[in-house]
N, C-alpha and C positions, 0 to 999 in steps of 0.2 A: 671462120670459126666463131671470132665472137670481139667485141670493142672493148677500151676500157676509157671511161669519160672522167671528168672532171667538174666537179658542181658544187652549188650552192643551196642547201634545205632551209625552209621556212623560217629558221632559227637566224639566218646568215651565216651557218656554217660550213666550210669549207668537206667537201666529202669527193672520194671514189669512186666511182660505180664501174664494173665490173657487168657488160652484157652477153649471155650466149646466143649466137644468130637464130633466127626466130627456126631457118630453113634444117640446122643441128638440129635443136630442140625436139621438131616432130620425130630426128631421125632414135629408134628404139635406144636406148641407153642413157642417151646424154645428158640428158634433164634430169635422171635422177642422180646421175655420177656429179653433174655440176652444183646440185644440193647438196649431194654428201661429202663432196672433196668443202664444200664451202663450211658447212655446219664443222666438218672435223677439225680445220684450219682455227674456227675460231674456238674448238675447245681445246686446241694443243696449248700447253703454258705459253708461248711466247707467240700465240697466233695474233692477227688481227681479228676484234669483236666485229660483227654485225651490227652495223645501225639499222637500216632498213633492208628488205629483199619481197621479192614477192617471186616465187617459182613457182606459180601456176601459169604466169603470165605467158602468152607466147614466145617471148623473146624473155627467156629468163632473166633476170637479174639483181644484184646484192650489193646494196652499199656502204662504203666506209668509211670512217670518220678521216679525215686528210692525215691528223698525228700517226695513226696508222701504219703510214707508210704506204709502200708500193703494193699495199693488198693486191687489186687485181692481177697485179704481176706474178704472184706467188699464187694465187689462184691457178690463171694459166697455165703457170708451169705446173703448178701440181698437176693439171689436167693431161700435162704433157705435150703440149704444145706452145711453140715458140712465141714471144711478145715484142714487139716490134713498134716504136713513135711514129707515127705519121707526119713527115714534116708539115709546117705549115708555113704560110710567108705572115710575117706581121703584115699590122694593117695602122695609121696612127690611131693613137686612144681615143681621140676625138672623134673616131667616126664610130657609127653605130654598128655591131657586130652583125656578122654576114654568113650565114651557113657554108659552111665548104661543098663542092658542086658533085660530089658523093663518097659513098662512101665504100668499102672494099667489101664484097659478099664472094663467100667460097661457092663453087659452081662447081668445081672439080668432081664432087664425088659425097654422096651419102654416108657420114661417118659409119659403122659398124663395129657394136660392141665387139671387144674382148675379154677374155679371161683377164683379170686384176683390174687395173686401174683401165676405161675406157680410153682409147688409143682411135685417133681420126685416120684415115685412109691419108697418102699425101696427094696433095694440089694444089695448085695454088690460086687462090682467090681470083673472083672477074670482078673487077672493075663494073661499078654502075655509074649512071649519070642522075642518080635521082637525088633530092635532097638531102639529104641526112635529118633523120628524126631522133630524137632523145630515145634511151633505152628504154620510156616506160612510157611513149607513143607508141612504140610498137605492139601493147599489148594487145591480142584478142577483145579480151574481158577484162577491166579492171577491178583491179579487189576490193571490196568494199569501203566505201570511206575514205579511199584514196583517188581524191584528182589526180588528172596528168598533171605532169611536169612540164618547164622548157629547156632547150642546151643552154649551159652559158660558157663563156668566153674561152675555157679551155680546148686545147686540142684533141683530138680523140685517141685514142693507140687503137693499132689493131693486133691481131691472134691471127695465125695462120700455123696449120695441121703441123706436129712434126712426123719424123719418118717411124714406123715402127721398129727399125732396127738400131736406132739412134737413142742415146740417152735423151732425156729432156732434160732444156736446158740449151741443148745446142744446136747451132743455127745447121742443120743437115737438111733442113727442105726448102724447096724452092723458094725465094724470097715474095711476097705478095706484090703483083706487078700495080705500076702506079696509079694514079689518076687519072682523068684527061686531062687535067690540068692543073697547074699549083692550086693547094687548099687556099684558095683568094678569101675574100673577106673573112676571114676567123683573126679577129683582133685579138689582142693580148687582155687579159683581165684590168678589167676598169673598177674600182671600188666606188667610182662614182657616179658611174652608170645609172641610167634609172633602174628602178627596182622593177625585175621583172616575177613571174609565179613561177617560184622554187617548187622542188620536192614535198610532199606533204608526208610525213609520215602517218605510216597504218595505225589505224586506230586499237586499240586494242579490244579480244572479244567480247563480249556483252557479257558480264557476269548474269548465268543463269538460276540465281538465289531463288526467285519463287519458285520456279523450276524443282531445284532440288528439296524445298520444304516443302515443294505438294507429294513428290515421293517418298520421302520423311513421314509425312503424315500419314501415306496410302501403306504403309512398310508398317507404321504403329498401330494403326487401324486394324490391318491382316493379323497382326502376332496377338491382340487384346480381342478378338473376337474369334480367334483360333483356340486361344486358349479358353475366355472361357465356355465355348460349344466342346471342347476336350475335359473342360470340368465337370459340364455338365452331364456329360455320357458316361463320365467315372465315378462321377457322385451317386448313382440311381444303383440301386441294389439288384443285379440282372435275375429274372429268377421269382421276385418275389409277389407273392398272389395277388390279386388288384383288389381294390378296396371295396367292399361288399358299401349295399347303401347303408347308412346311419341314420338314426332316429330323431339328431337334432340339426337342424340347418342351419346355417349360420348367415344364408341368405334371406331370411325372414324373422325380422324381429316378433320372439314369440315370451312371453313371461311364464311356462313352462314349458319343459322337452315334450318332444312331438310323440306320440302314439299314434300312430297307425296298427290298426285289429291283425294286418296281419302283414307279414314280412318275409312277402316270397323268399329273398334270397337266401334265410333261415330252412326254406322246406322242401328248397329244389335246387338243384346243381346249379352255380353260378354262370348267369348268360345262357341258359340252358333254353327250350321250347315251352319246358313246364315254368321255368319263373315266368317267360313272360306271359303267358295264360294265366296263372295267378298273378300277376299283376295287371293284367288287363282288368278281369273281374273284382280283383280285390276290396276296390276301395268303394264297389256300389252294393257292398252287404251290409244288414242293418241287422243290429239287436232288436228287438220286439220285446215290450215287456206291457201286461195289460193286469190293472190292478184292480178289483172286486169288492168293491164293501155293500154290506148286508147282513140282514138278518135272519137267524136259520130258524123256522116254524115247522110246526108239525100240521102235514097236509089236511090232517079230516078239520079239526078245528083253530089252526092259525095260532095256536099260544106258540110263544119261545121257549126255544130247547136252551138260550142264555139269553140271558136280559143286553147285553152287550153286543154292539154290531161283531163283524168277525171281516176282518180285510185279508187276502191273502192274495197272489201274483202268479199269472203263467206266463214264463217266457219259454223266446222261440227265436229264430231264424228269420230274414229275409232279404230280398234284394230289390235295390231301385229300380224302376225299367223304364221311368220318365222323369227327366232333371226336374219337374216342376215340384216332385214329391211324391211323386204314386208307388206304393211297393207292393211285390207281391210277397203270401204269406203263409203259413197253414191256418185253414180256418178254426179249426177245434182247439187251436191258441186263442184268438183272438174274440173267436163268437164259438164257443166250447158249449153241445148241446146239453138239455138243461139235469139227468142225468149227472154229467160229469161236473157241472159247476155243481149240482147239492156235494159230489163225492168230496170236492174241494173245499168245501166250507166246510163240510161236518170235520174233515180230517185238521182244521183249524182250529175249531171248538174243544175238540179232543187234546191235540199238543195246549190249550189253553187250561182245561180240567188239570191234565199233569202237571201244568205250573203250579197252577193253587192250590195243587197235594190231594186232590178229590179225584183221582185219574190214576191208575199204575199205565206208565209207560208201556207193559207188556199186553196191555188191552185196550190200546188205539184203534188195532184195526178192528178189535170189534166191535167197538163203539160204532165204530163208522160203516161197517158192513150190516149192522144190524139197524140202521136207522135212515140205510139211504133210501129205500122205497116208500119211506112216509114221511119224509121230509121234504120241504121247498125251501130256497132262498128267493127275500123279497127285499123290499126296498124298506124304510120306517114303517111306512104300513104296508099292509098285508097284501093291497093290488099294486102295490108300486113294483116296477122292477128295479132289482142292485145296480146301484151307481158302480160304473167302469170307466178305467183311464187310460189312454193308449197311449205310450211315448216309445219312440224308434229312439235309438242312439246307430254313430257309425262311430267306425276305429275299436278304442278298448270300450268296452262298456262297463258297470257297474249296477247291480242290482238297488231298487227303491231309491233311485235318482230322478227326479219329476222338473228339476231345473235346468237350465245348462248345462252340461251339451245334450240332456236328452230336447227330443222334440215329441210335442203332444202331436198325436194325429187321430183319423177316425176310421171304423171299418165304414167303407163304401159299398162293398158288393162282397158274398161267400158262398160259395158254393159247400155243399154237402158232404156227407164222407163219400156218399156211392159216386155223385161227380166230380169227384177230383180232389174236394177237401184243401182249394185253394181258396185265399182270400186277396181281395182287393185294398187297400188300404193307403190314406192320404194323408202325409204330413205336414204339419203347417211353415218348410221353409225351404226353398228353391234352390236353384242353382247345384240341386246333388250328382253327385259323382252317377251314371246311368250304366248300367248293363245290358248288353245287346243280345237279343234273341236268336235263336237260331230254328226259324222257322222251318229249316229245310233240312232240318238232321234225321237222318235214316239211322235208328239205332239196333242191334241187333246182339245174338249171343257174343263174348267174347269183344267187345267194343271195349277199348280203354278207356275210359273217361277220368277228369278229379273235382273231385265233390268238397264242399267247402260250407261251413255250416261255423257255428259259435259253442263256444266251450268251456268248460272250465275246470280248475283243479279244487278250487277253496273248498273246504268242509263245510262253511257257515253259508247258510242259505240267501239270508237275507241282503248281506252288505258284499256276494262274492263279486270277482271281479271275471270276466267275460274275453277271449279274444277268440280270431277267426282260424277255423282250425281246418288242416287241407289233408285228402290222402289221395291217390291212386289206385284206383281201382275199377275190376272188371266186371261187365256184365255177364249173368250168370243164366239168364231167361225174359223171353218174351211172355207180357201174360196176355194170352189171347182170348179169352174166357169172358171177358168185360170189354164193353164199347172202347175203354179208355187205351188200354193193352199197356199197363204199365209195364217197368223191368226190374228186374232186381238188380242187387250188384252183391259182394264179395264182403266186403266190407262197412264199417260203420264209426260215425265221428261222437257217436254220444246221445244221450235226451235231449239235448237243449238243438239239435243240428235238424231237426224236423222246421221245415221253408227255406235252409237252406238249396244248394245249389251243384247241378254237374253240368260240367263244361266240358267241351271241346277242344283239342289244340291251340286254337285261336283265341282261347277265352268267353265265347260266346257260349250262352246257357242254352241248353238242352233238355231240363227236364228241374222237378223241385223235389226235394228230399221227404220222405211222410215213414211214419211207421209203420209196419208191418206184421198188419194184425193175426196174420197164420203163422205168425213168429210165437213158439214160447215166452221169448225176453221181450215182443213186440220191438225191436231194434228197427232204428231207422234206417233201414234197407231197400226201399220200396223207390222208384222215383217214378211222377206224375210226369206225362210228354208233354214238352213244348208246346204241342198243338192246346192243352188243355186250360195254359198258361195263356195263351196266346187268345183262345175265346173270352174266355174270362175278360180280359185289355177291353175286346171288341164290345161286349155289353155293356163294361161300365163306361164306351166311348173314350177310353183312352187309346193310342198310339205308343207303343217303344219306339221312342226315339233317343239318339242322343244329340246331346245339345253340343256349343262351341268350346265349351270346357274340355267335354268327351273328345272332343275329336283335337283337341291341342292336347290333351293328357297323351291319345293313342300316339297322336307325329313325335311325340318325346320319346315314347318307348320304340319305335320304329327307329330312331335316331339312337337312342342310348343303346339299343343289341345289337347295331350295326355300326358301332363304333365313334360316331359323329356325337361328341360327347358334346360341341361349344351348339349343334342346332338342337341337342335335346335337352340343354340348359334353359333355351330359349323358348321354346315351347314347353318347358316345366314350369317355367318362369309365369309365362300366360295361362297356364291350366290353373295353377295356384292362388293367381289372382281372381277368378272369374269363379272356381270352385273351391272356397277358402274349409271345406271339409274333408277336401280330398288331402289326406295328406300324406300317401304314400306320392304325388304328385312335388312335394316338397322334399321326402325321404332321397327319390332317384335323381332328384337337380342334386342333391347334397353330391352323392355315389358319381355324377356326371364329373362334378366336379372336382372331387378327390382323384377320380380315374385321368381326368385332364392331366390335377397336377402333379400325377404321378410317371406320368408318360403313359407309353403303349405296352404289350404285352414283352415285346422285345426289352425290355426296361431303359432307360435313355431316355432325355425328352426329346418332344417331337420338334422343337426349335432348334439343337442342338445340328442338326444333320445340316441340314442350310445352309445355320451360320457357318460352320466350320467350311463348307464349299465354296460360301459368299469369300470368306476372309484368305483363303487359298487363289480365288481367282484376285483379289486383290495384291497378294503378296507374289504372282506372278508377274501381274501388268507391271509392277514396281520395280523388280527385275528387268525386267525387258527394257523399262526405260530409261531404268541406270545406267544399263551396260550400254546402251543406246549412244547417250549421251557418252559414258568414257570412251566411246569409238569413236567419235567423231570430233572429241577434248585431241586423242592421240591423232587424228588424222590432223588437226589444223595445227597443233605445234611444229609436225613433220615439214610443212609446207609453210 
């Protein structure tokens, strides 16, 4: 069944020891009945405490301090089984201690658990011949930390099964038969023996401190980045509309707010096919304004109809179709046959008479209907031609602006009213915003197109102020009657929208805006094909291209309708820099931006969802290895 020894720990303490046979142990029950009858003994008030024990060991066993008393004795019997001294024969003190020549091992029979307290079969012990080992030689595996031991000089007891029908306690089974031979050399305790390697007691476990502050920390981590991805899903208003582009950027240091002419998101559904076709086109329309000074003679002999030159302005419409500066324009703006430039001087001359009180207001136009067939405008003299100034502006414009931001340009090439009544025309500064043609547009009745031209509200002619103004509308006829086959359309943006522009889906031009001279109102309803536009380019040797600006401006707006607000940032970023006129290009990095840091349509930001996942799988693994570890805190106490 099992020994009870007598010994010496590293201290020179006197101790117990208490072993269950290795051949018990394996049998189902025992190992665990002989830890818990052990652990319960030493928590009963008057029990003997445990100094050392190791019960994983093969050959179980618990040790105790000598003061103690007969622990293992009271162990075994709690076991329920009988305890029994070994005699031994002294040996003199003087001789060196000698193992006894074996020791008693149960052979009888494989204990098997019972109900209550485990209860051994009876038998009695067989006799070996093999040395006798110390209880914690016998181990399989030793515990960590703990050397073997050696016997020392006391006698061992042995345990043998008692009966099941027998109390324990009393001697009712077989007595365990003897030795081969007296326990010979086992001398009596010598205290002055040389010192041989006691008991080592078990270390105790490794406090796992880093351990539990990396889970501390992965535990803090999970609940302050759960929370705040919960703050942040709760903070954002669900529901509320996304932030249209704005006017002033905060990414571009500017010493006044930005103007851009026209602001799709203003004219067309938000996000919609039609903003971003107005905003493809948008930012390559130009104001035109071309200003006339002269002097107005009467044709047969050259005297002046006023001693005073006479300056006055026709503006108009256009759009860029080469970054280097080339636009196209209506001609009769810009080189206005000669005709319509006398009708425009004389009608200056006249609002001039009515200033200096020599004029009734109510007979301007006759002044000027009755003197335009015998009048010319010339230059100071009489073969000179009138000095003219051509300056483009883009974004908002402003009427008899000649400085910054307008720019001087020249007409280059024009065509006539019968061919098309478009003009060519060059600005003196690069890098502009370009508009793409759309060579390949099949237009026909019932075509939706939107047409996009300059505008205004002001009363006051001279100082008004100008922006780009869009509508939708349908074509209403093919004119097939003329080489050119222009179309009409439905609607009309105004006087000043003649060189503007209709476009396609895509934003690509299609066709130039002109008035429409079978009209009553002559309203600019008329639009000139692409194709007509597109010759015109080839004679004066230019190309519609667009430049790296154009095509970093377009990958933003590709970027910005499809939701990728941080790559349409980044290509607004580079359109802006490279085309510092374009600045509906600054407007939509703005709109990119606010749209980022407002979240997505779902409202919530878009960091929110992650984090809160990141900090979830963190505050799980933390769990896991808490409890981890309390499993395996409770399994090593048990044992």
């Amino acid at each position: 069944m099992g020994k009870a020894w007598a010994a010496i720990d590293e201290q020179g303490r006197f101790v117990s020891v208490a072993v269950l046979d290795a051949t018990v142990a394996a049998a189902p029950g025992w190992r665990e009945a002989f830890a818990e009858v052990a652990n319960a003994l030493a928590q009963s008030p008057d029990g003997p405490p445990i100094t050392y024990a190791d019960f994983s060991a093969a050959a179980p066993w618990v040790a105790y301090a000598a003061e103690a008393g007969p622990a293992p004795e009271k162990l075994f019997r709690a076991l329920g089984v009988e305890y029994q001294p070994v005699p031994a024969a002294p040996r003199p003190v003087s001789a060196p201690p000698q193992p006894v020549s074996g020791v008693p091992q149960p052979v009888s029979g494989v204990p098997q658990p019972v109900s209550g307290v485990p209860q051994p079969v009876s038998g009695a012990p067989q006799p070996v011949v093999d040395m006798p080992h110390a209880p914690w030689a016998v181990q399989s595996a030793a515990i960590p930390n703990q050397p073997p031991a050696h016997p020392v000089s006391a006698a061992p007891a042995s345990s043998a099964p008692a009966s099941p029908a027998g109390p324990a306690g009393h001697d009712i089974a077989p007595t365990p038969a003897t030795v081969s031979g007296p326990p010979a050399d086992v001398p009596p305790f010598d205290p002055y023996a040389a010192p041989v390697r006691r008991i080592k007691p078990s270390a105790p476990p490794k406090r796992r401190t880093g351990l539990w502050a990396g889970v501390a920390a992965l535990a803090l981590v999970a609940v302050v980045g759960g929370g705040a991805g919960i703050y942040a899903l709760g903070s954002d208003e669900p529901g509320e509309p996304e932030t249209p582009p704005t006017a002033t950027s905060s990414g571009f240091p500017a010493a006044t707010p930005l103007a851009p002419g026209l602001k799709p998101w203003a004219q067309a559904a938000l996000r919609s096919p039609e903003e971003r076709a107005l905003a493809v086109a948008g930012p390559s329309m130009v104001f035109v304004e071309v200003m006339f000074t002269g002097y107005v003679r009467n044709k047969a002999d050259g005297a002046l109809l006023n001693k005073a030159p006479v300056t006055f302005s026709r503006r108009c419409s256009g759009v860029v179709v080469q970054h280097e500066g080339h636009v196209l324009t209506n001609s009769q703006c810009v080189q206005p046959t000669p005709d319509v430039l006398v009708g425009s001087a004389l009608n200056a001359v006249a609002n001039r008479l009515v200033a200096e009180g020599t004029l009734q207001a109510k007979d301007t136009s006759t002044y000027t209907r009755s003197r335009l067939n015998t009048s010319i405008l010339t230059g100071a003299n009489a073969a000179d031609q009138p000095e003219s100034r051509l300056y483009g502006q883009l974004n908002i414009a402003k009427g008899e602006v000649t400085d910054s931001p307008a720019i001087p340009g020249t007409v280059v090439r024009a065509l006539p009213i019968e061919a098309g009544n478009v003009a060519l025309v060059k600005l003196e500064q690069k890098n502009l915003p370009t508009a793409e043609l759309n060579t390949s547009a099949s237009i026909s009745t019932e075509t939706s197109l939107l047409v996009l031209g300059y505008g205004t509200t002001d009363t006051s002619f001279r100082a008004a102020t100008y922006t780009v103004l869009s509508k939708s509308v349908t074509v209403t006829g093919v004119d097939t009657s003329t080489p050119l086959n222009p179309y009409r359309i439905n609607e009309d943006l105004g006087l000043y929208s003649r060189g503007g522009i209709a476009i396609d889906p895509s934003g690509r031009v299609v066709g130039m805006l002109d008035n429409d001279v079978l009209r009553p109102d002559k309203a600019n309803r008329l639009v000139v094909p692409v194709s007509t536009m597109t010759a015109l380019l080839q004679a004066g040797g230019v190309t519609n291209a667009l430049g790296k600006a154009d095509n970093q401006y377009r990958s933003g707006l590709d970027a910005y309708f499809a939701g990728d607000e941080s790559t349409a940032i980044a290509r607004f970023d580079e359109a802006a820099r490279n085309s510092p006129t374009n600045l509906l290009a600054q407007s939509y990095r703005q709109a990119a931006v606010d749209s980022r840091g407002s979240g997505d349509d779902s409202g919530g930001s878009s960091w929110a969802v992650p984090v809160i996942a990141a900090a979830g799988g963190a505050l799980a693994v933390a769990i896991v290895v808490a409890v981890t570890m309390l499993l395996a805190r409770r399994r090593n106490s048990r044992f």
